[in-house]
C-alpha positions as CSV (number, residue, x, y, z in Angstrom):
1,X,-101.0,-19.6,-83.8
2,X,-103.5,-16.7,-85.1
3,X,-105.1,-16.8,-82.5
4,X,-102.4,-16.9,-79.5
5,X,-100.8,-13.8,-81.3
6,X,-104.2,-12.0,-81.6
7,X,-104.5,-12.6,-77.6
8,X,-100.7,-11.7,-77.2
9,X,-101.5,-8.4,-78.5
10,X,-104.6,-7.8,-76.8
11,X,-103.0,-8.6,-73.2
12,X,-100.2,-6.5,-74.3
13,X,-102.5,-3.2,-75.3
14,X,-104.4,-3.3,-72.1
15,X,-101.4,-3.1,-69.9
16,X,-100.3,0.2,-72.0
17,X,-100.2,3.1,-69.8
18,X,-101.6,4.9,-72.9
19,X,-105.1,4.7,-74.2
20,X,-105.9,2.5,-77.4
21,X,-109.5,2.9,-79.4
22,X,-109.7,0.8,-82.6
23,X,-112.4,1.8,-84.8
24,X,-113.4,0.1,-88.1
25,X,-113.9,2.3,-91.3
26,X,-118.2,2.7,-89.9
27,X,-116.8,4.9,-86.9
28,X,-117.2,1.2,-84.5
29,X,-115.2,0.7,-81.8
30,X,-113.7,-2.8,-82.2
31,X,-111.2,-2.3,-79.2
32,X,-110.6,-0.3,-76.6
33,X,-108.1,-1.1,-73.8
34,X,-108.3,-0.6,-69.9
35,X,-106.8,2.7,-69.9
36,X,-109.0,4.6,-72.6
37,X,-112.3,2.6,-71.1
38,X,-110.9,4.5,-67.3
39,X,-110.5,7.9,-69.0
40,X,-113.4,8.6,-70.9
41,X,-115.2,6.1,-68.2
42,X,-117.1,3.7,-70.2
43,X,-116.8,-0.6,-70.2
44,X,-114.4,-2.4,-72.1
45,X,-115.4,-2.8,-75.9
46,X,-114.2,-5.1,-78.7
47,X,-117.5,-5.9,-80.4
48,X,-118.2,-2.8,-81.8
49,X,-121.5,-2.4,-79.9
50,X,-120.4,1.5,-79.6
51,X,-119.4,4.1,-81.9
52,X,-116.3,6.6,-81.4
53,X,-118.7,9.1,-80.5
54,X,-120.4,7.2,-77.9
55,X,-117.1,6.5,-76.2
56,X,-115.1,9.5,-76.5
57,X,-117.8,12.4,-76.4
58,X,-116.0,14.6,-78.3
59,X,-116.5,15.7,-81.7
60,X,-112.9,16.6,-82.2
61,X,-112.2,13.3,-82.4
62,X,-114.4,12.5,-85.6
63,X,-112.6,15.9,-87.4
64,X,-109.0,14.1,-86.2
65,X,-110.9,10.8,-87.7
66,X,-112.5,12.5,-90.9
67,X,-108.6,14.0,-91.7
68,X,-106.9,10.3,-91.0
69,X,-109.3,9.1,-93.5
70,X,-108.9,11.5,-95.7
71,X,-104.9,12.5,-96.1
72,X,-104.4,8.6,-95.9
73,X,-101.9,9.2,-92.8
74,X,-101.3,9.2,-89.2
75,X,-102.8,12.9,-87.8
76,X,-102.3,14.1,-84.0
77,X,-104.3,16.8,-82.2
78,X,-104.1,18.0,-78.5
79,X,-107.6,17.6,-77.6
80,X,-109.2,18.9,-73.9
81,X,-112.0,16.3,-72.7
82,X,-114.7,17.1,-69.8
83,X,-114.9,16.7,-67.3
84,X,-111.9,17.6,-65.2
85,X,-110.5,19.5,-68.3
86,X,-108.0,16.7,-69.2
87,X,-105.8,17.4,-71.9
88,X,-104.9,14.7,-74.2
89,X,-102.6,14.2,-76.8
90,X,-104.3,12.3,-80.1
91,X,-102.6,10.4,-82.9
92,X,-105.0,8.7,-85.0
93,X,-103.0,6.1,-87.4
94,X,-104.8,4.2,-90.5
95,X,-104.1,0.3,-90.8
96,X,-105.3,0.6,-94.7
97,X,-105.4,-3.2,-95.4
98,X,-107.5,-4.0,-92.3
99,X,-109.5,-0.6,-93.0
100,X,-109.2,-0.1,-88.9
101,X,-108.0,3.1,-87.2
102,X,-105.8,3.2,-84.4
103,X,-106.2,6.1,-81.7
104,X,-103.0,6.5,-79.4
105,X,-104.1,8.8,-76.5
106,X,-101.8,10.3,-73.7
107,X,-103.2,12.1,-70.9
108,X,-100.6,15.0,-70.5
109,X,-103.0,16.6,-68.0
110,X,-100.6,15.9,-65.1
111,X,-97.3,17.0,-67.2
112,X,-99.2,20.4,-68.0
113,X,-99.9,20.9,-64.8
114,X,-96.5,20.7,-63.3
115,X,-94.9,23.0,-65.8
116,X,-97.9,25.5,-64.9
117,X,-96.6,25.3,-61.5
118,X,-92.7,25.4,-62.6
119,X,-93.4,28.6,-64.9
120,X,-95.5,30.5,-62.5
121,X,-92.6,29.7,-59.7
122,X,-90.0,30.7,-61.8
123,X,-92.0,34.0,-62.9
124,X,-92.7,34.7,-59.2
125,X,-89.6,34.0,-58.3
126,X,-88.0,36.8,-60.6
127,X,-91.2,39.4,-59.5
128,X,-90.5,38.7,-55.6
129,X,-86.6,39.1,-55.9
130,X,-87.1,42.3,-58.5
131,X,-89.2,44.5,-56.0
132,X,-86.0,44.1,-52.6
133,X,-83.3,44.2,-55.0
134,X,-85.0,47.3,-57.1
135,X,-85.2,49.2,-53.7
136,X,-81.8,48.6,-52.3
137,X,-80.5,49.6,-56.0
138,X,-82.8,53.0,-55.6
139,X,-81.7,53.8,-52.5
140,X,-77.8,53.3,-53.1
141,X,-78.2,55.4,-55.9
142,X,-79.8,58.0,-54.1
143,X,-76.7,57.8,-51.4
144,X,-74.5,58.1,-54.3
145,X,-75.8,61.1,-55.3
146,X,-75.4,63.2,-52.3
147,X,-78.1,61.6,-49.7
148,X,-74.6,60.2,-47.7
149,X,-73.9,63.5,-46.5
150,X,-77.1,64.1,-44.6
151,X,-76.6,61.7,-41.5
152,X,-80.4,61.6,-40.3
153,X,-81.3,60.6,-44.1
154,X,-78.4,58.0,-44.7
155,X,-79.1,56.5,-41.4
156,X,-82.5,55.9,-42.2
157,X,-81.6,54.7,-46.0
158,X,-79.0,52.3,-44.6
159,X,-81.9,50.8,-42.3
160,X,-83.6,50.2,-45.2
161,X,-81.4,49.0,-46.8
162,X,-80.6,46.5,-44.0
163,X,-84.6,45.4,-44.0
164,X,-84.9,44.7,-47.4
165,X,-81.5,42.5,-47.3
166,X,-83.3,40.6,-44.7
167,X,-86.3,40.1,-46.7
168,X,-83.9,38.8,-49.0
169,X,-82.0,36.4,-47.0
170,X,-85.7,35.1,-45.3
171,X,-87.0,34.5,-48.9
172,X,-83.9,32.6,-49.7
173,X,-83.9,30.5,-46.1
174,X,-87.6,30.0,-46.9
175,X,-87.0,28.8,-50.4
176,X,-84.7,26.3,-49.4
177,X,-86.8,25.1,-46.6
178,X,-89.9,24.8,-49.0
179,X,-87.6,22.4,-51.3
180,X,-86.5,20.3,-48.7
181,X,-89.6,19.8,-47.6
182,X,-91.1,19.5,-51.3
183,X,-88.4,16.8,-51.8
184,X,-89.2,14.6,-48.9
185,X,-85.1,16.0,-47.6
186,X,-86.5,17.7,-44.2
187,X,-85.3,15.7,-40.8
188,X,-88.3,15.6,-38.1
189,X,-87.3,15.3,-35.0
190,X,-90.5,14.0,-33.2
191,X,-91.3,13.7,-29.2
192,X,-94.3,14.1,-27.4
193,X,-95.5,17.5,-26.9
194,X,-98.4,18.8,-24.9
195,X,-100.3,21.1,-27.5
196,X,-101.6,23.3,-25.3
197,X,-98.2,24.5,-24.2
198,X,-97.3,24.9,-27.5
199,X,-100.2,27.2,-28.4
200,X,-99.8,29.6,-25.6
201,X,-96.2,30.0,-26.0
202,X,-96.6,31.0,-29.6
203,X,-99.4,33.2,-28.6
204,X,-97.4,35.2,-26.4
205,X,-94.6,35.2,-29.1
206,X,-97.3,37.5,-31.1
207,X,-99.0,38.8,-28.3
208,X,-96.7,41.9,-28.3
209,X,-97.5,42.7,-32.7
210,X,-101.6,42.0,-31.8
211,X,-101.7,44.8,-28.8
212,X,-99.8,47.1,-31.3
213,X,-102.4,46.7,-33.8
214,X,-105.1,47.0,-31.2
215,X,-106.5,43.1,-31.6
216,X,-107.6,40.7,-29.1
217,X,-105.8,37.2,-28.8
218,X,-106.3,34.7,-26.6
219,X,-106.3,30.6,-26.5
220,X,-109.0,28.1,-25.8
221,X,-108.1,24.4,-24.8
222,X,-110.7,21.5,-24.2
223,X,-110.1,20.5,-20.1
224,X,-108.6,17.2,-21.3
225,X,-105.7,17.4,-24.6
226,X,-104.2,14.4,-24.8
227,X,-100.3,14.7,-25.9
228,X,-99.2,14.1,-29.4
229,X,-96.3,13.4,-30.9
230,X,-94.8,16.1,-33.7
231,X,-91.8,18.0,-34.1
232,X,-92.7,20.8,-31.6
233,X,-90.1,23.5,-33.8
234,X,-92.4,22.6,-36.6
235,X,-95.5,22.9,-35.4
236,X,-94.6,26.1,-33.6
237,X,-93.6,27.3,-36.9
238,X,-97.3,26.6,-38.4
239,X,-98.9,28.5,-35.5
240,X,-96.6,31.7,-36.1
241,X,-97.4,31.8,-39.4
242,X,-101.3,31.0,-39.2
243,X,-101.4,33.9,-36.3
244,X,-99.0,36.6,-37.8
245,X,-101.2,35.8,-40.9
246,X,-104.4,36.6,-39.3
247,X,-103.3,39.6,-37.1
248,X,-102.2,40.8,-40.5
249,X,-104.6,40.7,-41.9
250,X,-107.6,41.9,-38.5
251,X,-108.2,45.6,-38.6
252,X,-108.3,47.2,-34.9
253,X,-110.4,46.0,-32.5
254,X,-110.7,42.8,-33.9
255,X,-110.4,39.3,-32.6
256,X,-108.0,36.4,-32.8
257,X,-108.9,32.9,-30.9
258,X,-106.7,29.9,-31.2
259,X,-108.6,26.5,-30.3
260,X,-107.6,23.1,-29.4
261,X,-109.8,20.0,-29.1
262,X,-109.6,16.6,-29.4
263,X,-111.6,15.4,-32.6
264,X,-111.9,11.3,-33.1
265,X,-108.2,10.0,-33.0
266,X,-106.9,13.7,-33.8
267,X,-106.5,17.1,-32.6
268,X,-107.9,19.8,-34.3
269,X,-106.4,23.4,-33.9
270,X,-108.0,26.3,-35.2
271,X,-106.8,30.0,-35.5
272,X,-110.2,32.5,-36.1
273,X,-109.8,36.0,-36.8
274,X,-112.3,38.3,-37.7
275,X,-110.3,40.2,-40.7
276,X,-110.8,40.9,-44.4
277,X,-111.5,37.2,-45.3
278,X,-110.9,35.8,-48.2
279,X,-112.7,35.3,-51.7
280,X,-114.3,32.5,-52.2
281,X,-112.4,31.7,-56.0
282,X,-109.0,32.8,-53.8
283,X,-109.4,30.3,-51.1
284,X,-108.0,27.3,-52.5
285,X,-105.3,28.8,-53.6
286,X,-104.1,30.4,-50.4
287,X,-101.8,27.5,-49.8
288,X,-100.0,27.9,-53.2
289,X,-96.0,29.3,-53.1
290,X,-96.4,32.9,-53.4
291,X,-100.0,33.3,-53.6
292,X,-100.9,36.4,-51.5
293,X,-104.7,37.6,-51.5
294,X,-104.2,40.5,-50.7
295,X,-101.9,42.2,-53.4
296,X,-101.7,46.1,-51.7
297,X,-99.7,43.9,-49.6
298,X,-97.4,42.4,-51.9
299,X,-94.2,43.7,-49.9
300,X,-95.6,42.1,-46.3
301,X,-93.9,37.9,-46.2
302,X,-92.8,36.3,-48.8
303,X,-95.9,34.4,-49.6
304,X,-94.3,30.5,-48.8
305,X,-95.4,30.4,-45.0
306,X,-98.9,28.7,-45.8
307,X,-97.3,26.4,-48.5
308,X,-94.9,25.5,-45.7
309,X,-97.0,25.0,-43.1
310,X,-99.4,22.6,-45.9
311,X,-96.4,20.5,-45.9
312,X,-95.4,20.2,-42.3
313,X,-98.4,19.5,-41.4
314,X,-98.7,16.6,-44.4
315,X,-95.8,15.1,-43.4
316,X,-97.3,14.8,-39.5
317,X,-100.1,13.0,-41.0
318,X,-102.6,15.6,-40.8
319,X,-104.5,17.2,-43.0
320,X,-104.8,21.3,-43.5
321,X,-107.6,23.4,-44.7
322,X,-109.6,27.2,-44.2
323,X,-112.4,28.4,-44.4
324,X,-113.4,32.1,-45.2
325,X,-116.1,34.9,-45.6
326,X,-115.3,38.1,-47.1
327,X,-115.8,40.9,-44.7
328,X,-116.4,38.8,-42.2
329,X,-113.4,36.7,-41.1
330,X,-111.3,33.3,-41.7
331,X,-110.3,30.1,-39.8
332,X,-107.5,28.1,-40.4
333,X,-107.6,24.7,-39.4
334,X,-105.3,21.6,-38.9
335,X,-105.1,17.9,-37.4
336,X,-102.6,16.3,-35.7
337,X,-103.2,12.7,-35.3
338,X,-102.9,11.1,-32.0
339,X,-101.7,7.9,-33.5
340,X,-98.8,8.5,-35.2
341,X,-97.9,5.8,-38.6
342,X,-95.3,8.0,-40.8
C-alpha cells in the first residue's frame, strides 16, 4: 500500500501544471516533475544525482533555500530565470520530519506579460484620446472668448474642430474593429479575388496623396497570379494602410513599388518605399497597438492600422513581417495562401 500511494503521488505531481523540485537537507534533488525538468530544461530526476544548483541555475534559489532552512517555514520569492527572462513565482516549503524541501514554482511569465500589454493600452489609450479632446477644448475656449466674432477665424476653428472630431470617431471605429478582431468576433466574407486587381485599385486610391507629396508609385505583378481566396474589403484595407504608411513616411522624390508574386503555395505582396526606415530595436514593435516610430508624428493615424492589418492577415492564414534600414528605406511584406484551410 506504501508503495501504490508513493506512485499515486508521483503520477499525480507530474501532471501539475506547476513545477515541483524536492530537495533533501544536502541541497539533492530527489524529485523533480515534468514541468520544472521542461522549464529550467534538464531530465527527469528522483535519485538525487543533481544538486538544486545544477538544475535550477540560479543562486536565488539557494538564498530562498538557506531562509526555508533557517526560519523553519514556508518562504516565496519572485525569481527571473535566463534565458527568455521568465519570471517565476517560488515557495519553498520544509517537510521537517522527512528533512526534504518542497519547491512550488509558477511561471507567471505569460500573466506579466498580458498586464504589460493591458496597462500600456490603457495608458495609451488615455494619451491618444487627451491630445483631440485637449485641442477641441482649446479651441472652444478660444471661440468663447471672442474668436466667434471673426468669421474667417471661427470658420477655420470650427474646421478644426470638425477634424479632430473625426480623428476621434476613426480611433473609436478602429478600436472596436481591433477587438473584434482580437476576440476572434470579425465576420470574413471570403471569395476569390484576383490580387492584382486589387493592388492597382488601392494604388490609384493613394495615387492622388503620393503626387501631392511628390513620390513615385507604381505596381509590379508576376505575368501569371493565380487567384486567391480572402475577403477583398480586408485585404484592401491592409494595402491602404501599408501604402499611406509608406508615403508617409517617403520624403519627395522618393519611391513606392507594390509587388506581387507567387511564392510556393502562397502569394507574397510587398510595399517598398524608400523613406526614413525604421530602427532596428523599433522594428518588431511596429505591429504593436499604438506604437508609432516616428513620435514628431504622434498626431498623424491612430497607431492600430499595422496591428490591424497583423491580424487580418493572421486570420487569412498568412503570415506578416518588415524589414527596414534607417535612412535608407522599409518593405512590408505579407502572404496569402493559395490553399485556403481556416
Amino acid at each position: 500500500m506504501a508503495q501504490l500511494d508513493k506512485v499515486s503521488v508521483a503520477v499525480l505531481l507530474s501532471k501539475l501544471d506547476q513545477g515541483i523540485v524536492i530537495v533533501d537537507e544536502n541541497n539533492r534533488v530527489n524529485y523533480i516533475n515534468k514541468t520544472a525538468a521542461s522549464l529550467f530544461n534538464v531530465p527527469l530526476v528522483t535519485d538525487g544525482a543533481l544538486t538544486l544548483v545544477e538544475v535550477v541555475r540560479d543562486y536565488e534559489f539557494m538564498l530562498l533555500l538557506q531562509r526555508c532552512k533557517s526560519a523553519g517555514e514556508d518562504q516565496e520569492s519572485l525569481i527571473k530565470i535566463q534565458p527568455g527572462d521568465k519570471i517565476l513565482n517560488v515557495t519553498v516549503t520544509p517537510v521537517i520530519p522527512a528533512r526534504i524541501f518542497i519547491f512550488i514554482i509558477s511561471d507567471l511569465t505569460e500573466k506579466r506579460r498580458l498586464e504589460t500589454i493591458h496597462r500600456d493600452f490603457i495608458s495609451n489609450i488615455s494619451h491618444e484620446l487627451r491630445t483631440p479632446i485637449a485641442s477641441i477644448k482649446a479651441i472652444s475656449e478660444t471661440l468663447q472668448e471672442g474668436a466667434i466674432s471673426d468669421q474667417t477665424n471661427s470658420e477655420k476653428f470650427i474646421r478644426l474642430i470638425e477634424s479632430e472630431a473625426d480623428r476621434l470617431i476613426q480611433m473609436v471605429d478602429e478600436l472596436g474593429e481591433l477587438m473584434h478582431l482580437e476576440n476572434r468576433e470579425s465576420y470574413f466574407e471570403r471569395g476569390v479575388s484576383d490580387i492584382r486587381q486589387l493592388i492597382d485599385q488601392s494604388v490609384n486610391r493613394l495615387q492622388a496623396q503620393a503626387n501631392r507629396r511628390g513620390l513615385l508609385l507604381k505596381a509590379q505583378f508576376d505575368n501569371y497570379l493565380p487567384p486567391v481566396i480572402i475577403d477583398k474589403n480586408r485585404i484592401e484595407q491592409v494595402l491602404i494602410n501599408l501604402i499611406y504608411n509608406a508615403i508617409k513616411f517617403t520624403g519627395p522624390g522618393g519611391k513606392i513599388v507594390v509587388k506581387a508574386a507567387k511564392e510556393a503555395n502562397n502569394i507574397l505582396v510587398s510595399v517598398t518605399d524608400t523613406g526614413c526606415g525604421i530602427a532596428r530595436d523599433e522594428l518588431p514593435r511596429v505591429f504593436e497597438r499604438f506604437y508609432k516610430v516616428d513620435k514628431s508624428r504622434a498626431g498623424e493615424g491612430t497607431g492600430l492600422g499595422l496591428s490591424i492589418s497583423r491580424h487580418i492577415i493572421n486570420a487569412h492564414g498568412g503570415r506578416i513581417w518588415a524589414a527596414s534600414e534607417e535612412r535608407k528605406g522599409s518593405t512590408f511584406y505579407f502572404t496569402l495562401p493559395l490553399r485556403h484551410d481556416r
